[in-house]
C-alpha positions in Angstrom: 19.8 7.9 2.6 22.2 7.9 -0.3 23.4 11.1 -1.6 21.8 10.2 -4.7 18.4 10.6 -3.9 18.9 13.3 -1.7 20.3 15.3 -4.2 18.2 14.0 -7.2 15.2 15.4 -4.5 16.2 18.8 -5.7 16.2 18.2 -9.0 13.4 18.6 -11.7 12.8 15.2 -14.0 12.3 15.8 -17.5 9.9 12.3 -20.4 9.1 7.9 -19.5 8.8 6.3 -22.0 8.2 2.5 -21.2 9.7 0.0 -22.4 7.7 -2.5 -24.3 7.6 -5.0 -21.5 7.2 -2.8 -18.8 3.4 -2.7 -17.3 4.0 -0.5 -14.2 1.4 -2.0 -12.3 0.7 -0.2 -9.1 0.3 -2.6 -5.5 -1.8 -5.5 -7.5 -4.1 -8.6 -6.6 -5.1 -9.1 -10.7 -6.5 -7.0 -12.5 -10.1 -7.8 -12.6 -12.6 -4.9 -11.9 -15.8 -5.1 -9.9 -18.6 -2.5 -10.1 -20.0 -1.1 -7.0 -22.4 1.6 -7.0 -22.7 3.1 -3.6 -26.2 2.8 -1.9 -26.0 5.9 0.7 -29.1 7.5 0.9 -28.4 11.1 -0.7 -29.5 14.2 1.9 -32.6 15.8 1.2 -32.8 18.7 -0.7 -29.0 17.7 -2.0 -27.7 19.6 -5.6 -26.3 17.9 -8.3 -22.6 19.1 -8.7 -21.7 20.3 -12.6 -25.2 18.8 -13.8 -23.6 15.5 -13.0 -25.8 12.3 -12.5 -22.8 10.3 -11.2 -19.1 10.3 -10.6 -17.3 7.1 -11.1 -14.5 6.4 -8.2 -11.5 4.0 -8.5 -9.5 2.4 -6.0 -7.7 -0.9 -4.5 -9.1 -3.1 -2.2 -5.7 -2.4 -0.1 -5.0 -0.9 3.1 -2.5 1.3 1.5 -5.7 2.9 -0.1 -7.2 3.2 3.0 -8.1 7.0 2.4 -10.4 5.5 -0.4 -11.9 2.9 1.9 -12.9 5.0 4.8 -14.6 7.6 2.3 -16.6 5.2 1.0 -17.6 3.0 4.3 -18.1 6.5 6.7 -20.0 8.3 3.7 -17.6 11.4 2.9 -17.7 10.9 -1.0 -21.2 10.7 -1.3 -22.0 13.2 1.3 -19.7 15.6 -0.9 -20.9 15.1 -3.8 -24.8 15.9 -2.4 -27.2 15.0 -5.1 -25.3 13.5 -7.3 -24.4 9.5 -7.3 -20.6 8.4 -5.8 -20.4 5.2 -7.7 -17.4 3.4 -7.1 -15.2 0.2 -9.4 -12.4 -1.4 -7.5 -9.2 -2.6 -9.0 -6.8 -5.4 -8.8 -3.8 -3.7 -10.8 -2.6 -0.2 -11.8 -2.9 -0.6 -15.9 -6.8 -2.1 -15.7 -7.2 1.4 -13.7 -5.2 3.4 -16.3 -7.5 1.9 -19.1 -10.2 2.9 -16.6 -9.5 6.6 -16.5 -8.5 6.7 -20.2 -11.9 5.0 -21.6 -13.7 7.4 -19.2 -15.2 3.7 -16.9 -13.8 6.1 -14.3 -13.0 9.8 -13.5 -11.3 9.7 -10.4 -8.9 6.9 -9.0 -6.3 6.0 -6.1 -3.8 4.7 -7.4 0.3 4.4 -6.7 2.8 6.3 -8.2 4.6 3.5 -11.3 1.0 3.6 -13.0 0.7 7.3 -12.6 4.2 7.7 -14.1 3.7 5.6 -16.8 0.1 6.5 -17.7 0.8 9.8 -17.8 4.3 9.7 -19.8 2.5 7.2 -22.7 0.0 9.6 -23.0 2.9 12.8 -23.3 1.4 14.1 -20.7 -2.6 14.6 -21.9 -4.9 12.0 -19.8 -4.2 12.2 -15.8 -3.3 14.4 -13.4 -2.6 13.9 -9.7 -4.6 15.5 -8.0 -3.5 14.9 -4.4 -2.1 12.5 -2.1 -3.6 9.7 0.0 -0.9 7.5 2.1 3.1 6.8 2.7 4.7 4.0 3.8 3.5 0.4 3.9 6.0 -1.2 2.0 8.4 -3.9 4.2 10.8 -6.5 2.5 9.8 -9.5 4.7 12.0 -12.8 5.0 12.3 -16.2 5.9 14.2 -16.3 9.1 16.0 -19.9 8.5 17.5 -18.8 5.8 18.0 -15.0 5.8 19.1 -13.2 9.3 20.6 -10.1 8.0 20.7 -7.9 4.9 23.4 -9.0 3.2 21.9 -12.8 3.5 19.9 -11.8 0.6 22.2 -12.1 -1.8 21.5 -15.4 -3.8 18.2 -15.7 -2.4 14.9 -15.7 -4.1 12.4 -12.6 -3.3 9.2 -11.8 -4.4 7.7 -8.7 -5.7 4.0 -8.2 -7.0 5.0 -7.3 -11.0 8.0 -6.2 -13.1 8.4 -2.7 -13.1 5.3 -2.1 -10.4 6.1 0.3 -7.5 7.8 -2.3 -5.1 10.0 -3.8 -8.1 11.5 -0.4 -8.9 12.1 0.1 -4.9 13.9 -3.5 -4.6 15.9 -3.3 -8.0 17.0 0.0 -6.7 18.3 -1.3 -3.2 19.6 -4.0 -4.7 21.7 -1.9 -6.9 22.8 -0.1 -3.4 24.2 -2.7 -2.2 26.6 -3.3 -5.6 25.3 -6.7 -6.6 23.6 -7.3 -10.2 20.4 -7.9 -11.5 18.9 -8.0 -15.0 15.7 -6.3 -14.5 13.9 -7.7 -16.8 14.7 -11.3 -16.4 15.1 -11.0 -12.5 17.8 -13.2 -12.9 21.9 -12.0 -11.0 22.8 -11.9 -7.6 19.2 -12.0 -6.0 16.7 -13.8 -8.0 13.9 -11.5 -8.6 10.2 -13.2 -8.7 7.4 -11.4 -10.0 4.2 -13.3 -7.9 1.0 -11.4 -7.6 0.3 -10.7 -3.9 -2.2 -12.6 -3.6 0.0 -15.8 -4.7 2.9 -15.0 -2.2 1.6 -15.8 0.7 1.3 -19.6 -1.0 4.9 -19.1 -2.6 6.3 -18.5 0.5 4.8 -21.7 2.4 5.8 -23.8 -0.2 9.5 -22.4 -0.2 9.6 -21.2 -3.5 10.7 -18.1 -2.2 12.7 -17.2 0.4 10.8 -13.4 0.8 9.4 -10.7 -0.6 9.3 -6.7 -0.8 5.8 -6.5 -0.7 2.5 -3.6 0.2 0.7 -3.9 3.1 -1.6 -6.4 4.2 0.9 -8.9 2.0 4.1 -8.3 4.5 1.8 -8.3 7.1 -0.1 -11.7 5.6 3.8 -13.2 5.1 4.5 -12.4 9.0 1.6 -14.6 10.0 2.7 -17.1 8.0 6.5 -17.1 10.3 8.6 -14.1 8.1 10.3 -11.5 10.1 10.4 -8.0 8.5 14.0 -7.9 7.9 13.6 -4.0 6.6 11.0 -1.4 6.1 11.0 1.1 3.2 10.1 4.1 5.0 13.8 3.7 6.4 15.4 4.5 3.3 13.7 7.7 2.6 13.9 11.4 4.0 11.6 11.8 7.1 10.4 8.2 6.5 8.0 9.3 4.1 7.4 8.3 0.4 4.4 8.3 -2.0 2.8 4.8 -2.2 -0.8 6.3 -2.9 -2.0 9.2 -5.0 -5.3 10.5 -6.3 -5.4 10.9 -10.2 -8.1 12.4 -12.4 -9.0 12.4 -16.2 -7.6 15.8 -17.9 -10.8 16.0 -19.4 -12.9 15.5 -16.2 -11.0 17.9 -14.2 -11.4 20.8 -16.9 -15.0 20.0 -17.2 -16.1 19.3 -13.4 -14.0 21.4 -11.4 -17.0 21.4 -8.7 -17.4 17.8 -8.3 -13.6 17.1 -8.0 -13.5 19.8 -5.2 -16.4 17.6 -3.7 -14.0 14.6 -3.9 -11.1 16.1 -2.8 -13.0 17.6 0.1 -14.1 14.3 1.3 -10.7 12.8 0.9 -9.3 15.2 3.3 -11.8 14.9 5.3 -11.3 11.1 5.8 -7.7 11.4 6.0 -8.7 13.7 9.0 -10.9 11.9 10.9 -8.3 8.4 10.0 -5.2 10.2 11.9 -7.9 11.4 14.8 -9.5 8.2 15.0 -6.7 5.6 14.0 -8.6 2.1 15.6 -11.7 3.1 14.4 -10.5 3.9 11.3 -9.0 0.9 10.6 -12.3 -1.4 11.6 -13.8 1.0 8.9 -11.1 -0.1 6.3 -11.5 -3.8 6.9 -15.3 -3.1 7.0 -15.2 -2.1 3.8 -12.8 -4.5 2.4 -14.9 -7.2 3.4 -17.7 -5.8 1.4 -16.2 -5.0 -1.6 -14.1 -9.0 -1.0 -16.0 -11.1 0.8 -13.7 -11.5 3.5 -11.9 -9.2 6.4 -8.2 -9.5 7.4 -7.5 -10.8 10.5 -6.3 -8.8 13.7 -3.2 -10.6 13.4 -2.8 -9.2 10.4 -4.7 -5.8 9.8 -2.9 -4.4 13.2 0.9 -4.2 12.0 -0.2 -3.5 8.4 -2.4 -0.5 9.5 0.2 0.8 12.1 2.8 0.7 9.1 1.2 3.8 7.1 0.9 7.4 7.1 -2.5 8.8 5.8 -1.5 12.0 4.4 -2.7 15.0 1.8 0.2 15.9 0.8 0.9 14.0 -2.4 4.8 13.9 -1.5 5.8 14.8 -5.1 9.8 15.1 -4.6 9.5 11.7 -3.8 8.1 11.0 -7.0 10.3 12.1 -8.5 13.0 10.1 -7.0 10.5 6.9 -7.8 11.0 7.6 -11.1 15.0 8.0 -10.9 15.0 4.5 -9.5 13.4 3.5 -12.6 15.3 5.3 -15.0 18.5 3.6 -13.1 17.4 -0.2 -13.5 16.5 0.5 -17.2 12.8 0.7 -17.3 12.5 4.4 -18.1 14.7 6.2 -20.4 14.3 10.1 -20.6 11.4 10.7 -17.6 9.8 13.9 -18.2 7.0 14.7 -15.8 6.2 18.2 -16.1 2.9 19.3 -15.4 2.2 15.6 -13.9 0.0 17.7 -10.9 -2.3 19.4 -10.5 -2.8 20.9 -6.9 -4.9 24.1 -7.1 -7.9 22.1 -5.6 -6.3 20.5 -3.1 -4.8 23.5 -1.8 -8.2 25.4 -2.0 -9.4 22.7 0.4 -7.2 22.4 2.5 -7.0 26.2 3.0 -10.7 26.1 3.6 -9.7 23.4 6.2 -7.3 25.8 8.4 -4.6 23.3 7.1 -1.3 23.8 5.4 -1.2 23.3 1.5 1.2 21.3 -0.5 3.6 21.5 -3.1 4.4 19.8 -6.6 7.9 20.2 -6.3 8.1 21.7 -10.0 6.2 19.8 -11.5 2.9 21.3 -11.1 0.7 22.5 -14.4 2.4 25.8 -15.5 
């Protein structure tokens, strides 16, 4: 780990604001979002939380928000929430879920850490909170072998990530900025060729040799792998204890002041799953591709869905100092100017929880609401 990050770690951060181009798109597959109201039986004799008929849940059909999958195929949200109705919308892209949250289509959402970052710095700080953590890791920079067999082969090669300034585009410009070589960010164009491809398309791009790799989110490195790629480097290898926030749980402002109770109830049942995930790690996974094959269509293969599972860390702990250094990366390829993310969490819930739980709480690393 470079001394940079280490000691930006024990820094605070102080406003984003984003430049005009920037979208800040979290792990993405489009941006299209489909309804899907959950259709668990609610208990008998079940209580509606803060008078609520309903609570509207985000997430991405990804493995890295496999905390969000597992709650809703095993039952924990809606069992939480007793009486009143988990209804759930899932994403393709972190600004249709920001719009989400701010137009009130949703209260509560998983998301990754660029959207949180910039939704909450274009608002100055007045329409999210995170709330808690969901997963680490999951991030690999995958390559084709024939033409890439070490590191510094990827200078002048072509690599792939899912949108400009999303959470793996700030990661790679960063890394490549390690390594001294130049890149526009914006552009993409320098000493690596930077190509913004939707995940979804990658797969396809790589095939056809358009590109030569890609730092990508679980299943995408995973789908890249099958397709002949080697993983040439793995993310969680740059970063303190291998760990880094690639998931969070964010909340309307205005929800969270208004229905303490019901986000309790989520949070609750987010711990919960994260829980019985670590305990339970291979039926936990046929529970995540369960689900994503409901909400898609279509499960991922064994071939894939093994590596891409094994690959991340299911956590509470919303990893904040990380954040923070997420948001440095930024700031240093010139898509942030000025971060300030104070008051950005929100962990009083959470750590009412997970006391509840017997487990250890969590900290905002100084960033928490004062």
């Amino acid at each position: 780990m470079p001394a940079n990050r280490s000691s930006f770690l024990r820094r605070g951060i102080a406003v984003v604001t984003a430049l005009p181009l920037l979208t800040l798109a979290a792990c993405s597959y489009g941006s299209k979002a489909d309804d899907n109201t959950s259709s668990q039986k609610i208990a008998a004799g079940s209580q509606k939380l803060d008078g609520l008929d309903s609570v509207k849940i985000g997430y991405f059909g990804n493995l890295t928000h496999g905390t969000a999958l597992v709650g809703v195929n095993k039952g924990y949200f809606q069992k939480a929430l007793g009486a009143t109705r988990a209804k759930y919308q899932i994403f393709n892209a972190g600004p249709s879920e920001i719009e989400a949250l701010n137009s009130g289509s949703i209260d509560i959402g998983w998301i990754g850490p660029s959207p949180s970052i910039n939704g909450y710095t274009k608002s100055d700080g007045k329409n999210l909170r995170i709330i808690g953590g969901s997963a680490s890791g999951g991030v690999k920079l995958v390559v084709n072998p024939k033409k890439i067999k070490s590191l510094k082969d990827v200078k002048g090669k072509k690599i792939a990530t899912p949108q400009l300034g999303n959470t793996q585009d700030v990661a790679f410009l960063n890394w490549i900025a390690e390594q001294g070589w130049k890149v526009d960010a914006e552009s993409g164009k320098g000493d690596v060729s930077v190509v913004r491809t939707e995940n979804k398309v990658t797969p396809d791009a790589y095939k056809a040799g358009s590109i030569d790799g890609a730092w990508v989110p679980e299943p995408t490195a995973s789908k890249l792998v099958a397709e002949g790629a080697k993983v040439l480097l793995d993310e969680a290898d740059l970063w303190p204890d291998k760990k880094f926030v690639i998931t969070n749980i964010i909340v309307s402002q205005k929800f969270l002041k208004e229905h303490p109770k019901a986000v309790e109830a989520v949070l609750k049942a987010s711990v919960e799953a994260n829980k019985w995930i670590n305990a339970n790690p291979d039926e936990a996974k046929a529970a995540a591709n369960a689900q994503l094959k409901t909400d898609s269509g279509k499960a991922l293969s064994a071939e894939v869905l093994d590596p891409a599972w094994k690959s991340i860390q299911f956590t509470d702990d919303p990893l904040a100092a990380t954040l923070n250094t997420e948001a440095e990366h930024a700031v240093k390829a010139g898509l942030l100017k000025d971060p300030k993310l104070d008051g950005i969490y929100d962990l009083t819930l959470l750590n009412k929880v997970l006391k509840a739980e017997g487990e250890s709480t969590v900290d905002d690393a100084g960033l928490g609401v004062k």
